[in-house]
C-alpha positions as CSV (number, residue, x, y, z in Angstrom):
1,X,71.8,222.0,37.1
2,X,70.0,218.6,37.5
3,X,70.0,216.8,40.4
4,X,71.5,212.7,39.2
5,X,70.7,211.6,42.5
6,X,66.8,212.2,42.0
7,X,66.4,212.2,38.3
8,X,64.5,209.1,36.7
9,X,64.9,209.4,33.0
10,X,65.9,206.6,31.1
11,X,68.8,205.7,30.0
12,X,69.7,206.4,26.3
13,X,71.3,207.6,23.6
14,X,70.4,210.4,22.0
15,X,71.0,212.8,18.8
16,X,69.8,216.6,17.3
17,X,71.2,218.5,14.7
18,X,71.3,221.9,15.2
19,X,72.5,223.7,12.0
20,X,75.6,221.8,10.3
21,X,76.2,220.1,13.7
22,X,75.5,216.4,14.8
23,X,74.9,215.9,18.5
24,X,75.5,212.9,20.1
25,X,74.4,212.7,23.5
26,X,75.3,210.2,26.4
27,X,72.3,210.2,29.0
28,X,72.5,208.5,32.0
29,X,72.4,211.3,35.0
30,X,71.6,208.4,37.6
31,X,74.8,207.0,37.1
32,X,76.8,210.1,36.0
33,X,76.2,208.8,32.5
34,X,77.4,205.6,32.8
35,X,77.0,203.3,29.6
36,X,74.8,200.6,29.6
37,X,74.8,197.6,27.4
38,X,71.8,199.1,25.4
39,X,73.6,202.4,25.3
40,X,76.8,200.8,23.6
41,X,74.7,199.1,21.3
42,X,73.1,202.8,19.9
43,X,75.8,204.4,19.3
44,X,76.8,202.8,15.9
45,X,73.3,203.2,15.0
46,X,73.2,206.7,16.0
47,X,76.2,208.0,14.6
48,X,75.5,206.6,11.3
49,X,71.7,208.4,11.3
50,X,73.8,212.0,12.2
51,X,76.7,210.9,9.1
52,X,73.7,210.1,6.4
53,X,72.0,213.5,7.0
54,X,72.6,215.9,4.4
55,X,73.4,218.9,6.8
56,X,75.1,217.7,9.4
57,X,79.2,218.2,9.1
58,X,80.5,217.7,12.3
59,X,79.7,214.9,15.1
60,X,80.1,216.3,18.8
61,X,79.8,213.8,21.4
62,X,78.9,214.5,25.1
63,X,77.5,213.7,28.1
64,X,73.9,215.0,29.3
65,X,73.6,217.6,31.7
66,X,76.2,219.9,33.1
67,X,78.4,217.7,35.6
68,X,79.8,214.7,33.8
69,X,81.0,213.5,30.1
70,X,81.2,209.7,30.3
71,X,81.9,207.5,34.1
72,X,82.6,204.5,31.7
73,X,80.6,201.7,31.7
74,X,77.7,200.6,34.0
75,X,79.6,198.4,36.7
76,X,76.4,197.5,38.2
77,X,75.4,195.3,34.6
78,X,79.1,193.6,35.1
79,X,78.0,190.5,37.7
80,X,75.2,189.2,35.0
81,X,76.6,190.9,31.6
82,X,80.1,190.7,31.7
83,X,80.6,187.9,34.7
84,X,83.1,186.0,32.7
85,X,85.7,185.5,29.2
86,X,82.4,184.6,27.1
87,X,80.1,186.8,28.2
88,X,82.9,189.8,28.6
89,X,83.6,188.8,24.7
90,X,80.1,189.5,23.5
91,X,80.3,193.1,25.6
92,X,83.4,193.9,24.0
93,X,81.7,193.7,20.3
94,X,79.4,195.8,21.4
95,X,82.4,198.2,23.3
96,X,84.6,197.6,19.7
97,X,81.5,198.5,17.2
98,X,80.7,201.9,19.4
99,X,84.7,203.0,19.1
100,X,84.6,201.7,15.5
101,X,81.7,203.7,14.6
102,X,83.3,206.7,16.0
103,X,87.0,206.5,14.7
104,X,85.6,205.1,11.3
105,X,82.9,207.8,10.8
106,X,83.1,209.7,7.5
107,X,82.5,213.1,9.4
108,X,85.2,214.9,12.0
109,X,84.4,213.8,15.3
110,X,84.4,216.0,18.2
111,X,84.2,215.0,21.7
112,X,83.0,217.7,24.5
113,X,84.2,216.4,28.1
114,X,83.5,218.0,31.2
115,X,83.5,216.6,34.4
116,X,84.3,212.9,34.8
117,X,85.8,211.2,31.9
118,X,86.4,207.9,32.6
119,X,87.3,204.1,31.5
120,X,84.6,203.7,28.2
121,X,84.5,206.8,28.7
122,X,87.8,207.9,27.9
123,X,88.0,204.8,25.1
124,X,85.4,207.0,23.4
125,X,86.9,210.3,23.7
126,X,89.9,208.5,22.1
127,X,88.3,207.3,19.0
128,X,86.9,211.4,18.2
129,X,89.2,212.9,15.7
130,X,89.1,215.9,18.5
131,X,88.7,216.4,22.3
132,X,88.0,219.6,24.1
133,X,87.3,219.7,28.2
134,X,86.5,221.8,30.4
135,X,89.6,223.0,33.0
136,X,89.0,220.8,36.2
137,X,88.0,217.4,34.1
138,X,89.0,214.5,35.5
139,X,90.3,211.2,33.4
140,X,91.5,207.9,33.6
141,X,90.9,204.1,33.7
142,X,90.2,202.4,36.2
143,X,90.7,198.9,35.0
144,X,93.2,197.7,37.3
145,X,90.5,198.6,40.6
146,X,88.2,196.3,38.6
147,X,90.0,193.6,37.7
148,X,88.3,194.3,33.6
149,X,90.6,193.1,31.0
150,X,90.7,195.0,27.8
151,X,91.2,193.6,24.2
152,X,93.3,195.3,21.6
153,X,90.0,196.8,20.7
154,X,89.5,198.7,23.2
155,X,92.8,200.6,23.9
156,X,94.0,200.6,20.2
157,X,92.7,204.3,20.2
158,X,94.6,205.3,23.6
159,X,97.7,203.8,22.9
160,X,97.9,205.9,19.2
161,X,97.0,208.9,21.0
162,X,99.6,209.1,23.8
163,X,102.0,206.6,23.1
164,X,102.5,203.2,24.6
165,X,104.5,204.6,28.2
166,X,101.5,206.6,29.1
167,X,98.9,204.4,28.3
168,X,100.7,202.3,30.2
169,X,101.0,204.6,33.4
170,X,97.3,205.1,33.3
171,X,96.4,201.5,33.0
172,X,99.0,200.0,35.0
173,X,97.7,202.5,38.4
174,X,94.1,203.3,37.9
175,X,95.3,207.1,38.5
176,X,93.0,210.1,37.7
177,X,94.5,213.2,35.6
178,X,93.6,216.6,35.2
179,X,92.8,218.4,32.0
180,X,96.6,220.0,32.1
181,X,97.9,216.6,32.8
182,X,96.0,215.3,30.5
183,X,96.6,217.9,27.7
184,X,100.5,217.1,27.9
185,X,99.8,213.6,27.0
186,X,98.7,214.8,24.1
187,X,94.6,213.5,24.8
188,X,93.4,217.0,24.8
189,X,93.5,219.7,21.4
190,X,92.2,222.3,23.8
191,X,90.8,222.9,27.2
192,X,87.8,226.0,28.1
193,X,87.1,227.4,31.1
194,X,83.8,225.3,32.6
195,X,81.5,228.6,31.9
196,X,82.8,228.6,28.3
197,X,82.7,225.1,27.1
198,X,79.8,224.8,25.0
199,X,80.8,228.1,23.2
200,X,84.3,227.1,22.7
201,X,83.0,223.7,21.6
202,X,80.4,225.3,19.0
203,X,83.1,227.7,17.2
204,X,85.2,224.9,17.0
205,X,82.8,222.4,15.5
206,X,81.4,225.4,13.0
207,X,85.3,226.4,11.8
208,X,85.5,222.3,11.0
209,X,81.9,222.4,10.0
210,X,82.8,225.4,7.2
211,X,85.7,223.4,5.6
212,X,84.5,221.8,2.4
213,X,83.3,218.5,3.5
214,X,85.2,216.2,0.5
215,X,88.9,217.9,1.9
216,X,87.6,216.8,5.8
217,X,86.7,213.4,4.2
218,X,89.8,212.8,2.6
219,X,92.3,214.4,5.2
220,X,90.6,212.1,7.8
221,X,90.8,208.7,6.0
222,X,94.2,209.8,4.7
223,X,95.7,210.9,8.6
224,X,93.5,207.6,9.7
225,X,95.7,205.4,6.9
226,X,98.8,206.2,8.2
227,X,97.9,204.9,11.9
228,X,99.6,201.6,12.8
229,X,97.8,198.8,13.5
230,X,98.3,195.8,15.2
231,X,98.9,192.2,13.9
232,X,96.1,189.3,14.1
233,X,98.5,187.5,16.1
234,X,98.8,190.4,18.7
235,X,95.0,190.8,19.2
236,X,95.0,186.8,20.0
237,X,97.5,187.2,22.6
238,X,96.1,190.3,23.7
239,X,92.8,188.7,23.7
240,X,93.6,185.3,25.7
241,X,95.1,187.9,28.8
242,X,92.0,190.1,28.5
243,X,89.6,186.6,29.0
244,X,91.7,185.9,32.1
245,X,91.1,188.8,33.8
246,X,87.3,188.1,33.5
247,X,87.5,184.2,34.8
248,X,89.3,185.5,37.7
249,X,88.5,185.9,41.4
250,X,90.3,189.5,41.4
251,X,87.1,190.4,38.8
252,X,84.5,189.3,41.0
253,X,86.4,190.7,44.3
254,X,87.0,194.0,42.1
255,X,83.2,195.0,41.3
256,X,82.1,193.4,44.8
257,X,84.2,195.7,46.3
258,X,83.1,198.5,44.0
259,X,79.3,197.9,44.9
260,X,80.1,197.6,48.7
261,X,81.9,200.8,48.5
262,X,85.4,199.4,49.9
263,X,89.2,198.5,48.9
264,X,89.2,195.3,47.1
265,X,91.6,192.8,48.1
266,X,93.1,191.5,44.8
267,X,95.1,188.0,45.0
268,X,96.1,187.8,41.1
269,X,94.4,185.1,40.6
């Protein structure tokens, strides 16, 4: 087990391929592998390197070390990154071309969550064709503690996954889950004991990794075309409401209070 509060690695993302199967790997144990800008911006790059080599079937995504699959993004980048509409804009390309690269990869997608699966965190796991967690996960978004507004973009995924009532519930109070909650929502295929996991996750990823590889390529871009998607005109709205949140006082008061450790006061405005 590694110790995040002492370990000094940096940042990154990561890939191996062990036999047909891609790893993906989300390191940040400092910050219970939190994303950071760089991080978001490697993953498009990375998953296409593990979908253009020859053996590899199967991407699994996960989080480094033994404790955590994604805490979401790296709050503590959000007062100079993502400290207002503009800036938040060019982070959300960056958020939208990491979930694109996922949902749109050629190979399945498999994402292996343990521990605390969270805001970008959760967007990720929602763009993988598959998720499987460990019993005693946690999940959620906790958007509305932050005062972050999300584009279309970014919750396209959740909201095709468990339906526009329960994104809503999660979004609308900030609430953690557990993995049986979380499996009735329909945003878990199948949940392993913690000591099982990684075993669980490999037999699954080798069954999908023995298919032939044409059938996976066309069931997933034929299942993938008969998604809806929204309108140009409902991203723009969507878009304008997501900006406000980030000129607001509520986001400055939200990470402020999230740094100092206490309740934010939010005002709506």
């Amino acid at each position: 087990m590694t110790d995040i509060s002492t370990d000094t690695r940096p940042a990154r993302i990561t890939t191996r391929i062990e036999d047909r199967i891609g790893w993906l790997e989300v390191d940040n144990l400092a910050r219970r592998n939190a994303l950071t800008l760089t991080m978001w911006q490697a993953i498009p790059q990375a998953v296409a390197e593990l979908s253009s080599a020859p053996r590899v079937r199967v991407i699994v995504l996960r989080g480094a070390g033994n404790e955590t699959f994604i805490a979401g993004a790296d709050i503590s980048e959000f007062a100079t990154l993502r400290k207002d509409a503009a800036s938040a804009r060019a982070y959300e390309v960056s958020n939208a071309e990491a979930f694109d690269a996922l949902r749109n990869a050629a190979l399945p997608t498999l994402a292996m969550i343990r521990g605390f699966c969270l805001g970008g965190g959760f967007g990720l796991a929602a763009a993988c064709d598959l998720r499987i967690a460990a019993d005693g996960s946690s999940f959620g978004i906790p958007a509305a503690r932050l005062g972050v507004g999300y584009p279309p973009t970014a919750i396209a995924d959740v909201v095709r996954l468990i339906g526009p009532a329960r994104a809503k519930l999660l979004f609308f109070t900030a609430r953690r889950i557990g993995t049986a909650e979380a499996e009735r929502f329909g945003f878990l295929d199948l949940v392993a004991a913690p000591e099982t996991l990684e075993t669980e996750t490999r037999r699954l990823a080798g069954e999908i990794a023995s298919g032939a590889p044409l059938t996976l390529r066309a069931a997933k871009a034929g299942i993938d075309a008969l998604t809806a998607r929204l309108s140009a005109e409902d991203r723009d709205a969507c878009q304008t409401l997501a900006d406000a949140c980030f000129d607001s006082r509520d986001f400055a008061e939200g990470r402020t209070a999230f740094m100092e450790k206490r309740a934010p006061d939010f005002t709506g405005s």
